[in-house]
Structures are given as structure tokens and as C-alpha cells.
N, C-alpha and C positions, 0 to 999 in steps of 0.2 A: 723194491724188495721182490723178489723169488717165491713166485707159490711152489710149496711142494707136491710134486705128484707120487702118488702112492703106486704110481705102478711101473712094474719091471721092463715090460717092453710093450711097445706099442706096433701096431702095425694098421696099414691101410687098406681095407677092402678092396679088391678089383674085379668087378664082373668082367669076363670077357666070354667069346664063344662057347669056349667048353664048360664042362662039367662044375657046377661049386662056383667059391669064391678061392681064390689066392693071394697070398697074401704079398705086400711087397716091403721090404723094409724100410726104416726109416734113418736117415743116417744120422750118425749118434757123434759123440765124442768122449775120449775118458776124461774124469776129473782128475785135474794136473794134484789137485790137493789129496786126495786120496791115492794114487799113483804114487807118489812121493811114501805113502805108508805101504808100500806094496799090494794094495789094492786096486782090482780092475771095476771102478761103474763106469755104465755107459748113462752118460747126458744126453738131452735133445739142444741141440745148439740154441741159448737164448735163454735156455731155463738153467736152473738151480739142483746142486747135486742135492740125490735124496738122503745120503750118506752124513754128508756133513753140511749141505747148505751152502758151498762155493758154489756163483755163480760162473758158468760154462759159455762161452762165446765162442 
């Protein structure tokens, strides 16, 4: 079973030499079951969409 995450997008801290942190994306994928209703979510591969609950591989 899929925990749902509550959040939109996730991103991973990166120190490096300069200034701050920046951030680096994390690669997603759409849910094929939402896509299908002409909706765009992004999944993390492995988890569960937040929309409907199809699991995203």
C-alpha cells in the first residue's frame, strides 16, 4: 500500500561553494490515471499518486 504525501514538490538541498543552498530537482513522473482525465501530477517513482492513489513506477 502507497503512503500519501502531502506535498507538491519536493526538492533536495545542495551545498556547494557559492552563496545559499540550491536546489536540484527530483525526477518525477505523470500519473498515467490522471493523464487519462487530462490532468498533469507529478509522481516520485515508487510512490502513490496524491490525486487518486494510483501507484506510479
Amino acid at each position: 500500500m502507497c503512503q500519501q504525501t502531502p506535498i507538491d514538490k519536493i526538492a533536495i538541498p545542495f551545498m556547494n561553494d557559492m552563496e545559499g543552498i540550491t536546489t536540484m530537482p527530483v525526477p518525477g513522473r505523470r500519473c498515467p490515471a490522471c493523464l487519462e482525465r487530462g490532468q498533469t501530477v507529478w509522481v516520485i517513482p515508487g510512490k502513490c499518486c496524491p490525486q487518486c492513489g494510483t501507484p506510479v513506477n
